[in-house]
C-alpha positions as CSV (number, residue, x, y, z in Angstrom):
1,X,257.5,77.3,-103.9
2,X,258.4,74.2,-101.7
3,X,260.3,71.4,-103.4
4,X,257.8,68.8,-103.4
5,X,255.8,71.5,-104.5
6,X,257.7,72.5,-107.4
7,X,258.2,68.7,-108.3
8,X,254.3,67.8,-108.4
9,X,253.8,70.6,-110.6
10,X,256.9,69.4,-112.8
11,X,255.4,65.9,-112.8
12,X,252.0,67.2,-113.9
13,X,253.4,69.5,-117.0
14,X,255.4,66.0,-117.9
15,X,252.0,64.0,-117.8
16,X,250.2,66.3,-119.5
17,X,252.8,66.7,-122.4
18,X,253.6,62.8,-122.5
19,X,250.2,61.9,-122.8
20,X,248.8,65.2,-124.6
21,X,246.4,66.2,-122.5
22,X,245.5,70.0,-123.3
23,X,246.0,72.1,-120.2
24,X,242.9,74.3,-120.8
25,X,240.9,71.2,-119.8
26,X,241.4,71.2,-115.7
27,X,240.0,75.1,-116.3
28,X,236.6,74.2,-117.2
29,X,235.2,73.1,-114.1
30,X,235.5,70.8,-111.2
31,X,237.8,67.6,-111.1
32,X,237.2,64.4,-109.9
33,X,239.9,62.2,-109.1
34,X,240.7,59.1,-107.3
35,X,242.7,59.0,-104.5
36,X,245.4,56.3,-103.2
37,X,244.4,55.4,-99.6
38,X,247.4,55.1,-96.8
39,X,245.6,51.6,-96.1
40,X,246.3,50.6,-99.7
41,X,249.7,52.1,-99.7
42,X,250.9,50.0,-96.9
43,X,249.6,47.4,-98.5
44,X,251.5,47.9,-101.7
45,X,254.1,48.7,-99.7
46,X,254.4,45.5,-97.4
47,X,253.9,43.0,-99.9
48,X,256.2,44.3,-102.1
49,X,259.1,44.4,-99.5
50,X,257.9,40.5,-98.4
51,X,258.2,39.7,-101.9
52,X,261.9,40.4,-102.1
53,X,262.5,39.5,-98.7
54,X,261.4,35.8,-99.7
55,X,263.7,35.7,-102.4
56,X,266.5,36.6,-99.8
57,X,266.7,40.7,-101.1
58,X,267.1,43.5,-98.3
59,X,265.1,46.6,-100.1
60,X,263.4,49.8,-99.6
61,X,260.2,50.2,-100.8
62,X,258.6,53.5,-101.5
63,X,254.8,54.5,-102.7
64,X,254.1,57.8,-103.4
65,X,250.7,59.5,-104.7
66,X,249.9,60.4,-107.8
67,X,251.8,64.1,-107.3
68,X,254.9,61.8,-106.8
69,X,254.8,62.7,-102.6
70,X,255.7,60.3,-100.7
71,X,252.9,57.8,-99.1
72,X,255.1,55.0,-97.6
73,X,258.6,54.4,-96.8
74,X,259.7,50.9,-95.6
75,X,263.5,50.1,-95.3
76,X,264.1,46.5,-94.3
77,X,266.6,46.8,-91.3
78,X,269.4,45.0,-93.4
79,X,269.0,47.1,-96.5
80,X,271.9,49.8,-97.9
81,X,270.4,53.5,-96.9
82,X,270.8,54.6,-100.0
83,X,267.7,52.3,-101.3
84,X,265.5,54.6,-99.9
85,X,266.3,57.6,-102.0
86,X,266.8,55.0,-105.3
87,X,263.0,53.4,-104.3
88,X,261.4,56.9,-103.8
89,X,263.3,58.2,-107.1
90,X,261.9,55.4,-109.2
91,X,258.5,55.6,-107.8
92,X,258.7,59.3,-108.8
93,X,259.5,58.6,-112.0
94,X,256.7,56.0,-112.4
95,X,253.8,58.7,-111.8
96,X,255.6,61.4,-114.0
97,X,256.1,59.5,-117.2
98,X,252.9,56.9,-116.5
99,X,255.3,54.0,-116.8
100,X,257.1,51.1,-115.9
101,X,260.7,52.9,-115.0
102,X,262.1,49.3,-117.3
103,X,259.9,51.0,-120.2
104,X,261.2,54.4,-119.5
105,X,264.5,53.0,-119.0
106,X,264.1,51.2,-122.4
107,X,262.6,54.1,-124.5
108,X,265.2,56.9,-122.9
109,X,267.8,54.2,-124.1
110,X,266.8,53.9,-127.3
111,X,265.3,56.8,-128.2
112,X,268.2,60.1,-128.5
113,X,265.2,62.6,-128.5
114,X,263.8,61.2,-125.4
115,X,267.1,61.1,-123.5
116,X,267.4,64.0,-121.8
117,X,264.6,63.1,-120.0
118,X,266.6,61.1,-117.6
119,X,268.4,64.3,-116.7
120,X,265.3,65.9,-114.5
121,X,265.8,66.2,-111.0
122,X,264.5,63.3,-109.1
123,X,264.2,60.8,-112.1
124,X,266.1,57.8,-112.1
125,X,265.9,55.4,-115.3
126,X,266.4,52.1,-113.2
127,X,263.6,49.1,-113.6
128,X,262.0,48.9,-110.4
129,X,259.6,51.0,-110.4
130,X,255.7,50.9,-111.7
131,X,252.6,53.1,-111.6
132,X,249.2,52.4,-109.6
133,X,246.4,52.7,-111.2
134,X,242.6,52.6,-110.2
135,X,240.1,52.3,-112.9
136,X,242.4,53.6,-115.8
137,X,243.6,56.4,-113.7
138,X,246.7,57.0,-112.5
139,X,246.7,57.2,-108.5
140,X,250.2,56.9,-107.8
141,X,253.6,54.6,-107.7
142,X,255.3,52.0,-105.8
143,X,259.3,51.1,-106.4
144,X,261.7,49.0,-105.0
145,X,265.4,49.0,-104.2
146,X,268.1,47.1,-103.2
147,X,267.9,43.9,-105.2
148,X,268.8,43.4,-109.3
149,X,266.4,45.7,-112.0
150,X,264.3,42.6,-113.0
151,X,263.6,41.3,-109.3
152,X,263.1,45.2,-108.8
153,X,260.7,45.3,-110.8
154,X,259.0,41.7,-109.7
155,X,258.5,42.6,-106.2
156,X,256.9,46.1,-106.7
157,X,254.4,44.7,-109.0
158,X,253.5,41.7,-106.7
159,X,252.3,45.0,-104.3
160,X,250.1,46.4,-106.4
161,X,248.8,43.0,-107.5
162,X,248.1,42.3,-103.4
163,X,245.9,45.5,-103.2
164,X,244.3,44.9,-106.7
165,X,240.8,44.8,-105.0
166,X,241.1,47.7,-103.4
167,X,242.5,49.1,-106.5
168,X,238.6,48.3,-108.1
Protein backbone atom coordinates (compact mmCIF):
# COMPACT_ATOMS: atom_id res chain seq x y z
CA UNK A 1 0.00 0.00 0.00
CA UNK A 2 1.45 3.50 -0.97
CA UNK A 3 2.06 5.94 1.87
CA UNK A 4 -0.52 8.46 1.22
CA UNK A 5 -2.48 5.51 0.82
CA UNK A 6 -1.88 3.95 3.99
CA UNK A 7 -2.27 7.52 5.77
CA UNK A 8 -5.86 8.29 4.25
CA UNK A 9 -6.94 4.97 5.51
CA UNK A 10 -5.28 5.80 8.98
CA UNK A 11 -7.04 9.18 8.94
CA UNK A 12 -10.38 7.57 8.23
CA UNK A 13 -10.20 4.71 11.13
CA UNK A 14 -9.18 7.98 13.43
CA UNK A 15 -12.44 9.87 12.14
CA UNK A 16 -14.50 7.15 12.44
CA UNK A 17 -13.35 6.24 16.07
CA UNK A 18 -13.11 10.08 17.26
CA UNK A 19 -16.43 10.78 16.20
CA UNK A 20 -18.04 7.08 16.55
CA UNK A 21 -19.18 6.56 13.43
CA UNK A 22 -19.93 2.65 13.06
CA UNK A 23 -17.84 1.30 10.16
CA UNK A 24 -20.66 -1.05 8.89
CA UNK A 25 -22.35 2.07 7.73
CA UNK A 26 -20.14 2.97 4.37
CA UNK A 27 -21.26 -0.93 3.55
CA UNK A 28 -24.73 -0.36 2.98
CA UNK A 29 -24.78 1.30 -0.21
CA UNK A 30 -23.57 4.20 -2.20
CA UNK A 31 -21.90 7.44 -0.64
CA UNK A 32 -22.29 10.75 -1.39
CA UNK A 33 -19.79 13.16 -0.46
CA UNK A 34 -18.62 16.63 -1.10
CA UNK A 35 -15.65 17.37 -2.71
CA UNK A 36 -12.98 20.32 -2.15
CA UNK A 37 -12.43 21.96 -5.54
CA UNK A 38 -8.63 22.96 -6.62
CA UNK A 39 -10.35 26.45 -7.39
CA UNK A 40 -11.35 26.70 -3.79
CA UNK A 41 -8.14 25.31 -2.57
CA UNK A 42 -6.15 28.00 -4.12
CA UNK A 43 -8.25 30.13 -2.82
CA UNK A 44 -7.94 29.04 0.78
CA UNK A 45 -4.62 28.72 -0.01
CA UNK A 46 -3.72 32.36 -1.32
CA UNK A 47 -5.52 34.24 1.11
CA UNK A 48 -4.32 32.60 3.90
CA UNK A 49 -0.57 33.15 2.85
CA UNK A 50 -1.63 37.18 2.04
CA UNK A 51 -2.91 37.16 5.39
CA UNK A 52 0.37 36.49 7.07
CA UNK A 53 2.22 38.19 4.56
CA UNK A 54 0.39 41.52 5.57
CA UNK A 55 1.28 41.06 8.97
CA UNK A 56 5.00 40.81 7.84
CA UNK A 57 5.19 36.58 8.29
CA UNK A 58 7.02 34.45 5.52
CA UNK A 59 4.87 30.96 5.60
CA UNK A 60 3.91 27.93 3.82
CA UNK A 61 0.53 27.19 3.39
CA UNK A 62 -0.77 23.81 2.68
CA UNK A 63 -4.57 22.48 1.89
CA UNK A 64 -5.07 19.04 1.60
CA UNK A 65 -8.53 17.03 0.91
CA UNK A 66 -10.42 15.50 3.11
CA UNK A 67 -8.14 11.98 2.87
CA UNK A 68 -5.41 14.49 4.26
CA UNK A 69 -3.60 14.52 0.31
CA UNK A 70 -2.29 17.28 -0.48
CA UNK A 71 -4.40 19.94 -2.68
CA UNK A 72 -2.08 23.05 -2.50
CA UNK A 73 1.33 23.97 -1.59
CA UNK A 74 2.45 27.66 -1.44
CA UNK A 75 5.88 28.60 0.09
CA UNK A 76 6.44 32.33 0.15
CA UNK A 77 9.95 32.76 -1.41
CA UNK A 78 11.33 34.10 1.98
CA UNK A 79 9.90 31.36 4.08
CA UNK A 80 12.24 28.53 6.18
CA UNK A 81 11.76 25.08 3.94
CA UNK A 82 10.90 23.38 6.63
CA UNK A 83 7.33 25.25 6.85
CA UNK A 84 6.17 23.20 4.19
CA UNK A 85 6.35 19.86 5.81
CA UNK A 86 5.13 21.69 9.46
CA UNK A 87 1.95 23.43 7.18
CA UNK A 88 1.21 20.02 5.36
CA UNK A 89 1.56 18.15 8.85
CA UNK A 90 -0.88 20.38 10.65
CA UNK A 91 -3.29 20.40 7.80
CA UNK A 92 -3.16 16.56 8.14
CA UNK A 93 -3.86 16.56 11.44
CA UNK A 94 -6.84 18.91 10.98
CA UNK A 95 -8.86 16.38 8.69
CA UNK A 96 -7.87 13.35 10.91
CA UNK A 97 -9.03 14.46 14.26
CA UNK A 98 -11.87 17.06 12.72
CA UNK A 99 -10.25 19.88 14.61
CA UNK A 100 -8.53 23.01 15.17
CA UNK A 101 -4.76 21.56 15.61
CA UNK A 102 -4.88 24.57 18.93
CA UNK A 103 -7.94 22.18 20.16
CA UNK A 104 -6.03 19.05 19.47
CA UNK A 105 -3.00 20.62 20.83
CA UNK A 106 -5.06 21.70 23.93
CA UNK A 107 -6.99 18.38 24.53
CA UNK A 108 -3.67 16.01 23.83
CA UNK A 109 -2.10 18.50 26.54
CA UNK A 110 -4.45 18.07 28.97
CA UNK A 111 -5.83 14.94 28.54
CA UNK A 112 -2.96 11.75 29.46
CA UNK A 113 -5.39 9.29 27.68
CA UNK A 114 -5.42 11.20 24.65
CA UNK A 115 -1.71 11.79 24.43
CA UNK A 116 -0.33 9.41 22.50
CA UNK A 117 -2.12 10.61 19.86
CA UNK A 118 0.34 13.09 19.04
CA UNK A 119 2.73 10.24 18.43
CA UNK A 120 1.14 9.02 14.80
CA UNK A 121 3.07 9.54 11.96
CA UNK A 122 2.40 12.68 10.25
CA UNK A 123 0.53 14.47 13.19
CA UNK A 124 1.94 17.46 14.60
CA UNK A 125 0.08 19.15 17.68
CA UNK A 126 1.07 22.81 16.67
CA UNK A 127 -1.96 25.55 16.39
CA UNK A 128 -2.11 26.47 12.84
CA UNK A 129 -3.99 24.36 11.39
CA UNK A 130 -7.99 24.02 10.86
CA UNK A 131 -10.52 21.87 8.95
CA UNK A 132 -12.77 22.83 5.91
CA UNK A 133 -16.00 22.16 5.99
CA UNK A 134 -18.95 22.33 3.41
CA UNK A 135 -22.37 22.02 4.78
CA UNK A 136 -21.42 20.17 8.08
CA UNK A 137 -19.08 17.91 6.28
CA UNK A 138 -15.70 17.68 6.45
CA UNK A 139 -14.05 18.33 2.93
CA UNK A 140 -10.59 18.91 3.92
CA UNK A 141 -7.79 21.24 5.75
CA UNK A 142 -5.75 24.20 5.30
CA UNK A 143 -2.59 25.08 7.78
CA UNK A 144 -0.07 27.51 7.99
CA UNK A 145 3.66 27.79 8.90
CA UNK A 146 6.22 29.91 9.58
CA UNK A 147 4.87 32.55 11.88
CA UNK A 148 3.85 32.22 15.91
CA UNK A 149 0.81 29.35 16.82
CA UNK A 150 -1.83 32.09 17.33
CA UNK A 151 -1.06 34.14 14.06
CA UNK A 152 -0.84 30.46 12.60
CA UNK A 153 -3.84 29.89 13.29
CA UNK A 154 -5.30 33.60 12.23
CA UNK A 155 -4.15 33.38 8.82
CA UNK A 156 -5.44 29.80 7.90
CA UNK A 157 -8.75 30.63 9.02
CA UNK A 158 -8.91 34.04 7.17
CA UNK A 159 -8.62 31.31 3.96
CA UNK A 160 -11.34 29.42 4.55
CA UNK A 161 -13.37 32.50 5.55
CA UNK A 162 -12.30 34.01 1.83
CA UNK A 163 -13.81 30.87 0.09
CA UNK A 164 -16.84 30.73 2.57
CA UNK A 165 -19.23 31.10 -0.45
CA UNK A 166 -17.93 28.57 -2.26
CA UNK A 167 -17.88 26.55 0.74
CA UNK A 168 -22.12 26.93 0.61
Amino acid sequence: MRRTQARSVLALLLAAACIGVPMAAAQEGVVTQRILSLAAARLIADAALAECASRGFHTSVVVVDRSGDVLVTLRHELAHPVTVEMARSKAYTAVAFRASTLDFRNATASDPTRAAQRDVPGILALAGGVPIYSDGEIIGGVASSGSSQPTDDECAKAGVAKAASLLE
